[in-house]
N, C-alpha and C positions, 0 to 999 in steps of 0.2 A: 504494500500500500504506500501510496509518495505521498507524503507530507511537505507542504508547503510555508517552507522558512524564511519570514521575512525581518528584516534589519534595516530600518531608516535611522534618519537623523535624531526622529523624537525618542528613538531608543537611550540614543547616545549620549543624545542631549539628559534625557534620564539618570544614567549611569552617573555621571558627573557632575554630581548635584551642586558643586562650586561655583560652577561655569554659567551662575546666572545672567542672562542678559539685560542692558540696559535699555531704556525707551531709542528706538533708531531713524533713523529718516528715509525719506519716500521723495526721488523726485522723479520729474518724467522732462522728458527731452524727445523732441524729433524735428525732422524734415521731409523736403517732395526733391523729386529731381525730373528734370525735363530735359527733354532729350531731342534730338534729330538725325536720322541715321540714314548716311548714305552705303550702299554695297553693292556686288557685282549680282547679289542673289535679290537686288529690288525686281520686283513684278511689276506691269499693271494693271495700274488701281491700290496696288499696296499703299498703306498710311508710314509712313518713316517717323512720326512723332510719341512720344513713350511718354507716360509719368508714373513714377514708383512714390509711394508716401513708405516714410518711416519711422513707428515710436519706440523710446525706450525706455521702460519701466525701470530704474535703478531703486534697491534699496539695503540700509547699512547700518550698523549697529558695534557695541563694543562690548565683550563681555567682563565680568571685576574682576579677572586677573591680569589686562589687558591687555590680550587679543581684540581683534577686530573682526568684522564679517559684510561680506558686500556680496552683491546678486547682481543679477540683471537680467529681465526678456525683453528680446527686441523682437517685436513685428514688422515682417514685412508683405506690401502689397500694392499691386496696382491700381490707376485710375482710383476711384473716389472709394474703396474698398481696405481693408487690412486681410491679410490672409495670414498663412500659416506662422508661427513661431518661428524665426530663426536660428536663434541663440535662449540658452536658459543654461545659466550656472551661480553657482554660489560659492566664495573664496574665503578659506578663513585665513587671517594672516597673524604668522604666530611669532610673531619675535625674530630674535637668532634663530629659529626653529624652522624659518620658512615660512611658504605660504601651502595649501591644499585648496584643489580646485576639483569641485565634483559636478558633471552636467555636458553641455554635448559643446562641438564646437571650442574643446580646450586641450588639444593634443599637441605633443613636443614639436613631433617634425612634421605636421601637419599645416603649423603657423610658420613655418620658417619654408616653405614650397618654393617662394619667389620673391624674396627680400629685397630687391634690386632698386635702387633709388628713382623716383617716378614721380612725374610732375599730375598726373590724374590718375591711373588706374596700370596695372603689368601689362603689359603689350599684348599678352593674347584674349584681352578684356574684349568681350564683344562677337570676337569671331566662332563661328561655325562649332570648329571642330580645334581647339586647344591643343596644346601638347600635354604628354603625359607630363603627373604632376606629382611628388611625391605627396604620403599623408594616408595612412592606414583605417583609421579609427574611424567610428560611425556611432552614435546614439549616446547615450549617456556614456564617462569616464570618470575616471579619477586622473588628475595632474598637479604632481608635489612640484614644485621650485625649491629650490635648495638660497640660503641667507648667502649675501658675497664671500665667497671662498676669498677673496683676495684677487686684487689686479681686475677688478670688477669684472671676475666672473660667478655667472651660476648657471647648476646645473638642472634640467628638468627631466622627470620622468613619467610616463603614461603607463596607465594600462589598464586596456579596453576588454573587458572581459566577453565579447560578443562581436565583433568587428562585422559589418555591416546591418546589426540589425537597427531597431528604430527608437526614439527616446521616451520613456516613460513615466507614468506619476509616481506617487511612494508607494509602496503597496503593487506593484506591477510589476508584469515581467515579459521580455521581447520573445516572441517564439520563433524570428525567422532569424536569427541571429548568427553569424561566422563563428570562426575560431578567435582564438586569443592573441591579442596584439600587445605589445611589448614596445615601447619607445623612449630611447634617451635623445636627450640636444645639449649643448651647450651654445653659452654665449659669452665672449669677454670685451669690454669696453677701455682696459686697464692696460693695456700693452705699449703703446701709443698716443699721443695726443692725436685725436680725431679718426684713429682705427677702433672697427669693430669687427671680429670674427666669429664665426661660429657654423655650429653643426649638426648633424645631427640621422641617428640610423634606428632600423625601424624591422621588427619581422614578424610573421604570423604565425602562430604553431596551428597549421594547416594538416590538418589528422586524413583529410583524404589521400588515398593512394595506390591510385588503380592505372593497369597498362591499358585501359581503352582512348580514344582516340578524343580528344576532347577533356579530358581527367586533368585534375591537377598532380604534378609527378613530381612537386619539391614545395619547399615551403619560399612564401612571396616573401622578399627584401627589399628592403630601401635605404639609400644613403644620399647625404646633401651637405654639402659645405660651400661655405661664402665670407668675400672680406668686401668692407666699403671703408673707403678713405675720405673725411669732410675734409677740406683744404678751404678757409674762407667760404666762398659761394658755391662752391663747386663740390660734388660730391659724383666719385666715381666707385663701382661697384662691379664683382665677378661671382659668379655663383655655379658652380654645376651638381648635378645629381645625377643619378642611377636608379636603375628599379627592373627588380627580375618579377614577374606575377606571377611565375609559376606553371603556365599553360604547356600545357604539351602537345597541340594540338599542331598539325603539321602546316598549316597556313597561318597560326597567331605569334605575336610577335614573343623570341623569350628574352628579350633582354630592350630599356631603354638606356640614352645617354643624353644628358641636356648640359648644354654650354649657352652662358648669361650674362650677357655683360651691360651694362646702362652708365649713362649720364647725366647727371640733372645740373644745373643752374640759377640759380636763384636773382635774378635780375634784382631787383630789390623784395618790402615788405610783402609785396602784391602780386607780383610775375615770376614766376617757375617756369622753366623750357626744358623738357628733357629729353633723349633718345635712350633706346634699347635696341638689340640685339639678341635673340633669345633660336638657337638653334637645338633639333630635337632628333637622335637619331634612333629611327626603328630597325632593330637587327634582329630578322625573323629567321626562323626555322630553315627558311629553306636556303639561306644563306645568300640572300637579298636585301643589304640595306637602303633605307630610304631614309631622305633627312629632307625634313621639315625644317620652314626657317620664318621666321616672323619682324619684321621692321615696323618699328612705331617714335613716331613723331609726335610729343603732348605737349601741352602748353594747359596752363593756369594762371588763373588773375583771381585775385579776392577781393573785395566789396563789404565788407562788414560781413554779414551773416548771407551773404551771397556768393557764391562762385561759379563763372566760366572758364570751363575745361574745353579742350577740343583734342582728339583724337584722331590721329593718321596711320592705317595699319595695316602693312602688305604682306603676305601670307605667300611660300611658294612650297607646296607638294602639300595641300592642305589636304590634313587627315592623314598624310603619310602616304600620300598618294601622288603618285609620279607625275609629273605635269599638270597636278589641278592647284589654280590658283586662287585667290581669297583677297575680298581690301575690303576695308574694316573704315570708314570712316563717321565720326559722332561728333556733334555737337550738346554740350549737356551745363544744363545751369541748374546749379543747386541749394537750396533755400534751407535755413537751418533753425531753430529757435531752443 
């Protein structure tokens, strides 16, 4: 007979009867952003005009041995509507101790995918078909941070006990949920004046393991490292990654490689111009590769609680596909309160 065992927060919160909390606060923040989009896959009759609205429930509190505790859900959705939940986590911060972060949207090498210095959005914002990106984790997690080791670094670690299934209330539990995902990163700020490095690897204990055609035949890996240099206005950035998924299938890809480099500029308080470079290469099975490559041109200007972004973004083997090509370009003004 299975019995079902559950352990929330008010357990824990129970357990430790010291740990009471004090009165905490509630604010809410949002914006819309509007859009205009030109591309090679316009129709007609198609509309090129978007509006996305977005709120965020923030709320924080400190409890009498003093830790702290901060949350947040962000909505997001189109047109005059809110839709699905995007984000929901809650952070406790413990001193020298660190911090813990439990809820979806909080994984080590998942945040660190495409770090690359950017005047609106990563270069492959917008388009079709993206390159592969690292970032394992799916639904609810846990993620410690480690207090500054020194030389301002720290360390993070994840682990998702379900890797692709969906995020849940207290009391609940995912039923279409992966295997177990395992993520360290770091990061250091303390090496250099104006260097930041960091990194980060990632892998699934993937129990499947069968010789048919289509099967997964290994466990999926990921790894990513990156350095950016602020120099005055100017900040240059290099980042590549890896990722094996595992597939054994004789036409899917078993291995990626991503090379990243960008530029930003800061004109003054108001104007940012940046470029990127972001190449992605697919090495399939049958011992064909293909490399994907993406060029983006952005520009930013701010206005108080308003920004004009624009976006220029040429794509070539889009999807990893030989000769097919991709332009990405957007117009977006964005309103904040």
């Amino acid at each position: 007979m299975n019995k079902l065992k559950t352990i929330g927060i008010s357990a824990l919160a129970g357990s430790l009867a010291t740990l009471s909390a004090y009165a905490g606060d509630v604010s809410v923040t949002g914006g819309a952003d509007i859009s205009y989009v030109s591309s090679e896959k316009n129709q007609a009759n198609s509309n090129p005009i978007g509006i996305n609205n977005a709120f965020t429930f923030s709320k924080s509190g400190e409890l009498d041995n003093g830790w702290t505790w901060a949350g947040a859900v962000i909505y997001l959705g189109g047109q005059d509507v809110i839709g699905n939940i995007s984000t929901s986590h809650i952070t406790f911060t413990m001193g020298d101790m660190g911090t813990l972060m439990i809820g979806n949207n909080a994984e080590a090498i998942g945040s660190i995918d495409d770090v690359m210095p950017t005047a609106y959005e990563e270069s492959w914002n917008g388009v079709d078909s993206g390159p592969a990106l690292v970032g394992m984790g799916n639904g609810n997690m846990v993620t410690y941070t480690t207090a500054d080791l020194g030389a301002g670094t720290t360390l993070v670690f994840t682990w998702d006990p379900a890797a692709g299934g969906s995020s849940t209330g207290t009391g609940g539990e995912t039923t279409a949920g992966g295997d177990t995902v395992l993520e360290l990163a770091f990061k250091s700020t303390g090496l250099a004046e104006g260097l930041t490095i960091g990194g980060g690897v990632a892998e699934e204990n993937r129990t499947t393991n069968s010789t048919d055609i289509g099967a997964y035949s290994d466990k999926p890996w990921e790894v990513t490292a990156y350095a950016k240099y602020a120099v005055g206005p100017v900040t240059l950035g290099y980042q590549e990654s890896a990722e094996d998924p595992g597939i054994s299938t004789v036409s899917a890809a078993q291995h990626y490689e991503n090379r990243n480099y960008a530029v930003s500029f800061q004109v003054n308080d108001d104007l940012t111009i940046s470029y990127s470079d972001f190449e992605s290469i697919n090495e399939g099975n049958n011992n064909t590769d293909v490399t994907m490559e993406l060029d983006s041109l952005q520009f930013s200007y701010s206005m108080g609680a308003m920004s004009i972004r624009l976006q220029d973004t040429d794509v070539s083997n889009a999807n990893y596909t030989a000769g097919t090509d991709e332009e990405h370009t957007e117009l977006n003004i964005s309103l904040s309160f």
